[in-house]
C-alpha positions in Angstrom: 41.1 -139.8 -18.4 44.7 -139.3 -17.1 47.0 -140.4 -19.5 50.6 -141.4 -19.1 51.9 -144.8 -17.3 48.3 -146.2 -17.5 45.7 -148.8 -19.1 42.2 -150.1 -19.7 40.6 -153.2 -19.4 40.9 -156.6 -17.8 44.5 -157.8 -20.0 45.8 -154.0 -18.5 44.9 -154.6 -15.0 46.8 -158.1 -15.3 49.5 -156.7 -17.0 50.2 -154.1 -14.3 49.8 -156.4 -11.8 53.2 -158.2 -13.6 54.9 -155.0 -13.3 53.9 -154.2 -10.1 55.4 -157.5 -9.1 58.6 -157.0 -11.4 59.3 -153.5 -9.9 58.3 -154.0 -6.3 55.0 -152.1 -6.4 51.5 -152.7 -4.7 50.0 -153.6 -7.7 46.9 -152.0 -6.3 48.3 -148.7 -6.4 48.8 -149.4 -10.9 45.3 -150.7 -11.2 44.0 -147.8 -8.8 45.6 -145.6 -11.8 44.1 -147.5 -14.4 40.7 -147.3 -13.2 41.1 -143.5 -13.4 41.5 -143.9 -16.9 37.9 -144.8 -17.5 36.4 -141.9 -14.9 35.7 -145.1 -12.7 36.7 -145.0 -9.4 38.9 -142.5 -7.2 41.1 -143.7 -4.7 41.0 -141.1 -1.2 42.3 -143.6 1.2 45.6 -141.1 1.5 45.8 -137.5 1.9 48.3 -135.8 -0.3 51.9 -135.9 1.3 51.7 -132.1 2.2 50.4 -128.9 1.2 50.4 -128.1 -2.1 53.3 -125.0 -2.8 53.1 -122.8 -5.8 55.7 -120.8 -7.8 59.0 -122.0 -9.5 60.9 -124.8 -7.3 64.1 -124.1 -5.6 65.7 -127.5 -5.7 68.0 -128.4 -8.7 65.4 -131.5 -9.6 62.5 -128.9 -9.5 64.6 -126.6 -11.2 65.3 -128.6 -14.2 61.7 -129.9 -14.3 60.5 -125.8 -14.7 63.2 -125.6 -17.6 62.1 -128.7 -19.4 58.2 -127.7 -19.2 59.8 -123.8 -20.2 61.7 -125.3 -23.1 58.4 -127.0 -24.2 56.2 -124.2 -23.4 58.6 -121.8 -26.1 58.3 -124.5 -28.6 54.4 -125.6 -28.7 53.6 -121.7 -28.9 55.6 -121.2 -31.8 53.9 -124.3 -33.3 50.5 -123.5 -32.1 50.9 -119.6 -33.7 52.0 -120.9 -37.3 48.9 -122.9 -37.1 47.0 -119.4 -36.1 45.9 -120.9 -33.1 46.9 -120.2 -29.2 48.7 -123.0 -27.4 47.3 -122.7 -23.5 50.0 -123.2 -20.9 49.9 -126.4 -18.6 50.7 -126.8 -14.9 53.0 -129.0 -13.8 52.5 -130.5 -10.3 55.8 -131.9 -8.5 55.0 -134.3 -5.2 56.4 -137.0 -3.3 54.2 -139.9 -2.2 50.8 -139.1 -3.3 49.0 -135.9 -4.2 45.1 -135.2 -4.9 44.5 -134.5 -8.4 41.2 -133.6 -10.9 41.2 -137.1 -12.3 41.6 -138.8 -8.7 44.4 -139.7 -6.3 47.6 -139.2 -7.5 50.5 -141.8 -5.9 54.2 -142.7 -7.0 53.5 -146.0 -8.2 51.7 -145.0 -11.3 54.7 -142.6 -12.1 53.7 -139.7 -14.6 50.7 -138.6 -16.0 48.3 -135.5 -17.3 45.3 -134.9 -16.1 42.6 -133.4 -19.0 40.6 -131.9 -16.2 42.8 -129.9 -14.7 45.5 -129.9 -17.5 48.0 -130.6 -15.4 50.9 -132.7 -15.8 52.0 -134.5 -12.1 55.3 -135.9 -11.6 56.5 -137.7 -8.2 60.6 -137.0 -9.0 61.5 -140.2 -7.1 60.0 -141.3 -10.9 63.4 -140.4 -12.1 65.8 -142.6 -9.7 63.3 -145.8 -10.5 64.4 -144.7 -14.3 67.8 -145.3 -13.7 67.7 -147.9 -11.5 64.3 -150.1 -11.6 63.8 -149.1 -15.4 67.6 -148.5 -16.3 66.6 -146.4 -18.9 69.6 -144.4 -19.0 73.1 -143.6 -17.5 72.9 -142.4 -14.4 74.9 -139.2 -13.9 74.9 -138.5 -17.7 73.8 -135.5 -19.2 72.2 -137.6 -21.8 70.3 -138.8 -18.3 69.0 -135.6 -18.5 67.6 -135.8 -22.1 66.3 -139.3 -21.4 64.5 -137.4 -18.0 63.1 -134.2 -20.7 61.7 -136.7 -23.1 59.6 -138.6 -19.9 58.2 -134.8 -19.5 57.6 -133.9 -23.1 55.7 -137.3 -23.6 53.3 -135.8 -21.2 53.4 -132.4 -22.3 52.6 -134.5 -25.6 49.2 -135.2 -24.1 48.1 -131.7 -23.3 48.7 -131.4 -26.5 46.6 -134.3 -27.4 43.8 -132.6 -25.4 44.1 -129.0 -27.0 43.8 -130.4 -30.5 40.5 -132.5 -28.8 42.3 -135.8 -29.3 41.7 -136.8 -25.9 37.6 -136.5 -25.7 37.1 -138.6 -29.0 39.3 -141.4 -27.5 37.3 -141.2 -24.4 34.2 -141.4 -26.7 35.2 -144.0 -28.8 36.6 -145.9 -26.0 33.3 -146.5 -24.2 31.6 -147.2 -27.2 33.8 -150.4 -27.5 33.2 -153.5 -26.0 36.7 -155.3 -26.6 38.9 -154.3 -24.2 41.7 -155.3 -26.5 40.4 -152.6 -28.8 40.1 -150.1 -25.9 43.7 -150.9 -25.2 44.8 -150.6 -29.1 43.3 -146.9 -29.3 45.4 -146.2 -25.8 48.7 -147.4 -27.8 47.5 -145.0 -30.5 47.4 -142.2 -28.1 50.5 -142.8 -26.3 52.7 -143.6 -29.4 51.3 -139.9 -30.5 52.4 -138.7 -27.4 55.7 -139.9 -28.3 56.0 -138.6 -31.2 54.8 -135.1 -30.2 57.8 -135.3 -27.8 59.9 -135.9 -30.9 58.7 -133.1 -32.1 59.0 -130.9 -28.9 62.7 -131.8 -29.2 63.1 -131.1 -33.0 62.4 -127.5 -32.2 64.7 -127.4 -28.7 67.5 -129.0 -31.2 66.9 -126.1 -33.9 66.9 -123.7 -31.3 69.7 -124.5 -28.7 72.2 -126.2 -31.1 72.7 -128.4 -27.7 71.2 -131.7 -28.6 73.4 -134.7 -29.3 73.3 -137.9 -30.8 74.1 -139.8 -27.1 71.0 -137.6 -25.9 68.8 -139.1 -28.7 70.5 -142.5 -27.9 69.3 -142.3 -24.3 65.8 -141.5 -25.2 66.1 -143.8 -27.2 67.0 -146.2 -24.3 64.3 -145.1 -22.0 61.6 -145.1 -24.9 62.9 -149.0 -24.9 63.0 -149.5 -21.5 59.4 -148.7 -20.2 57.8 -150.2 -23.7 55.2 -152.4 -23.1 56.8 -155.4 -24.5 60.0 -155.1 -22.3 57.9 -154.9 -19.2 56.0 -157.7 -20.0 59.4 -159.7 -20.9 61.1 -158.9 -18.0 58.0 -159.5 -15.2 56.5 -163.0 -17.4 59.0 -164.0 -19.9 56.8 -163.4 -23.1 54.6 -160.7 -24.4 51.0 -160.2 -24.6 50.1 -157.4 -27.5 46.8 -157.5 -26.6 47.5 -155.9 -23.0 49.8 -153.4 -24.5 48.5 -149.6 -23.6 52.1 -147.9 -24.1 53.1 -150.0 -27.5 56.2 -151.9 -27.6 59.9 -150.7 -27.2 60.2 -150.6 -31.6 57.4 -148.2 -31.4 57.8 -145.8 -29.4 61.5 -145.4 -30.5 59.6 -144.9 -33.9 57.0 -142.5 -33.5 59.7 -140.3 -31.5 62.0 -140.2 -34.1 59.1 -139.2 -36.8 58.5 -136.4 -34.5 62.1 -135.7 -34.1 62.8 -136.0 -37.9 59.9 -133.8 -39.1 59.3 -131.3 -36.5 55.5 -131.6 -37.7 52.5 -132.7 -35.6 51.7 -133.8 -38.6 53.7 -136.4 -38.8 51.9 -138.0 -36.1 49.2 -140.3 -37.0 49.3 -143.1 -35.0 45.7 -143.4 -35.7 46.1 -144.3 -38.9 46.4 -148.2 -38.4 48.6 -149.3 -41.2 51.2 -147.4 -39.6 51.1 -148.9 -36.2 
């Protein structure tokens, strides 16, 4: 079950076909992504872009992709040890185009996501121009830019999470024991809003720890967290919103649950699953 910019279900495959029409996009190449989801099918029409390289990046995007998943790294150990437990590194896979992965074919178009079976997070960087551009969901050129770019990486780091603490197998569970697919794609907001808000938290500790986070960084989080919500994708490609498709939860949401992290500093503070909060 990859999790990131993803879905379930017949009102998420229509939904990214909207977006994939807003934004330009094969919508093939979204619902190829969302059938991962479900350990369905696995696109291998492609071959990954080019061999896969190992060790710390040399370029300045690569660089400040390692320093982001370091930051995090620093931050989810400390939290992890306090609970006496170990927090067990992730790999981050950078690639341009499309890149073979443990939960399938990995392409652009689906932008970010972690993969449970290899607990890797993959990240095409172009992800970060359509952010500023397609997505405008921050300044480009800022160094609140780079905040708003952290927080996409921390939302997926989120998810490792998620599938350390074995929040990721009982959704899978529960999920196939539904037969709505507006349920399925309920308990998918659930688990992405938690992803937001463990990125909160992620950033609560950076803040504590660097002094270097400001208010326009939050801000532009903030304006990404809005940007790519379900309910301004749906807006912009259709006009109105469908909740029932939703699989990210809408813009007021996700700016929520980040800030609950980002106030607390406490996984804890996280329960999206408990439905009088959403």
């Amino acid at each position: 079950m990859p999790v990131g910019r993803g879905g379930l279900g017949i009102g998420t495959i229509v939904v990214l076909g909207l977006i994939g029409w807003a934004l330009g996009i094969d919508p093939r190449l979204l619902i190829g992504g969302a059938e991962m989801i479900s350990g369905g099918s696995q696109t291998q029409q492609q071959q990954p872009s080019k061999p896969m390289q190992t060790g710390t990046p040399d370029d300045r995007t690569g660089q400040f992709v390692a320093a982001v998943l370091g930051d995090t790294e620093d931050a989810w150990k400390s939290i992890f040890q306090a609970g006496g437990q170990t927090y067990r590194e992730p790999k981050l896979r950078l690639f341009t185009g499309a890149e073979q992965s443990a939960c399938g074919f990995a392409q652009s178009a689906m932008g970010p996501f972690y993969c449970p079976n290899d607990q890797r997070v993959y990240l095409d960087t172009a992800f970060f121009q359509e952010l500023q551009t397609k997505f405008r969901g921050c300044p480009a050129g800022s160094n609140a830019c780079e905040f708003s770019q952290a927080y996409v990486i921390a939302h997926e780091i989120g998810h490792h999470v998620q599938n350390l603490l074995g929040v990721l197998p009982k959704v899978r569970e529960q999920q196939q024991a539904m037969s709505s697919k507006a349920e399925q794609n309920q308990l998918q907001v659930m688990v992405e809003l938690q992803a937001d808000c463990l990125a909160g938290v992620w950033a609560h500790h950076s803040r504590e720890r660097w002094k270097s986070i400001t208010e326009d960084d939050v801000n532009a989080a903030m304006q990404t967290a809005s940007a790519i919500g379900d309910d301004t994708l749906q807006r912009r490609a259709q006009g109105y919103v469908v909740p029932d498709a939703f699989t990210h939860g809408s813009a007021e949401q996700r700016k929520r649950w980040f800030m609950a992290g980002l106030n607390s500093g406490k996984p804890s503070a996280c329960n999206t699953f408990a439905a009088a909060q959403l």
